[in-house]
Residue, then its C-alpha position, 0 to 999 in steps of 0.5 A: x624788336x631789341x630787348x634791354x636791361x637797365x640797372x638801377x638801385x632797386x634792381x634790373x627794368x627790362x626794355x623793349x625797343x623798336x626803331x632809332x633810339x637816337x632819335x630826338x622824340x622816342x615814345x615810352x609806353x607804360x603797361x597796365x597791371x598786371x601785364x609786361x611790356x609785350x602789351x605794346x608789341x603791335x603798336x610799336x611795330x606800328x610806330x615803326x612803321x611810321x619811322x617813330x622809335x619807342x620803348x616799352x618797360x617791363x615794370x618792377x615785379x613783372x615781364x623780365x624786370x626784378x622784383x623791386x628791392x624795396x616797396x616803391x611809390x608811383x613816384x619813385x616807380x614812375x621816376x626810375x623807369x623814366x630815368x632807365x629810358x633816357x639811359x637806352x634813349x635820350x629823346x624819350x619824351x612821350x610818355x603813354x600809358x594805359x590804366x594803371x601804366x596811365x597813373x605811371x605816366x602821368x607821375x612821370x610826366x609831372x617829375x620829369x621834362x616831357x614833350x608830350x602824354x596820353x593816357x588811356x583809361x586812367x583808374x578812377x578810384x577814391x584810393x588806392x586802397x579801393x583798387x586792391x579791395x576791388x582786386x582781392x575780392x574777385x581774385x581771393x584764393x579764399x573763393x576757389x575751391x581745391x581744383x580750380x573749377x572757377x578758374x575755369x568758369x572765369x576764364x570762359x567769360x573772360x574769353x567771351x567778353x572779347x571780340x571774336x576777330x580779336x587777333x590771337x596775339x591781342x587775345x592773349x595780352x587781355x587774358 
């Protein structure tokens, strides 16, 4: 696996890169939020596997990539990532993506010439505006007391909603 920092005019995308980026068909991986690209780690060990080059983007305000210069649309977000990708790999054509990384990819592959796209779990929501409402009442600070105790509680059935033969590596990107 290679690391890589692509600048752009809203600050650094860091990359990460398995097999031969000059190769004619290369899969970008977008992540879901919040997460980093480390997400995609054994699938793209796996690809590799299987003699298929791909990247996978730390999105703007998480893994190693800046925080965005300014407030950036789907749209613009998707497009620059997408642009940064064929600057490390010209036949990054593919675009996959995994719920929020899923309304990415799709922008991207609405903008942009692909040969391909998947997405998985994309969000269902009437707005976006429902997302974060959704996001912020579980996660309000408002609804922790001083010590912490229900990150506690909440991290336990988070725990326990996994699988048990969930590998370690796996357990820690869902968490």
């Amino acid at each position: 696996m290679r690391r890589h920092l692509v600048e752009t005019g809203e600050g650094a995308l860091h990359f990460r890169s398995a097999g031969d980026l000059d190769a004619d068909r290369v899969v970008l991986l977008f992540h879901q939020s919040p997460s980093s690209s480390r997400m995609w780690s054994d699938v793209m060990e796996a690809l590799g596997h299987r003699g298929v080059a791909s990247l996978a983007c730390d999105m703007f305000d998480y893994g190693m990539s800046d925080r965005a210069s300014s407030q950036l649309t789907v749209e613009t977000h998707a497009g620059l990532i997408f642009d940064a990708a064929q600057s490390l790999a010209r036949g990054a054509s593919v675009v996959v993506g995994h719920h929020t990384g899923a309304v990415f990819a799709a922008s991207a592959a609405a903008q942009r010439v692909v040969d391909g796209l998947m997405i998985m779990g994309y969000p269902l929501y009437s707005s976006w505006r429902e997302k974060y409402e959704r996001l912020g009442a579980r996660i309000s600070p408002d609804r922790f007391g001083q010590d912490g105790a229900e990150l506690s509680d909440l991290w336990v059935k988070l725990n326990a909603s996994i699988e048990p033969e969930t590998e370690s590596a796996t357990r820690h990107t869902i968490l």
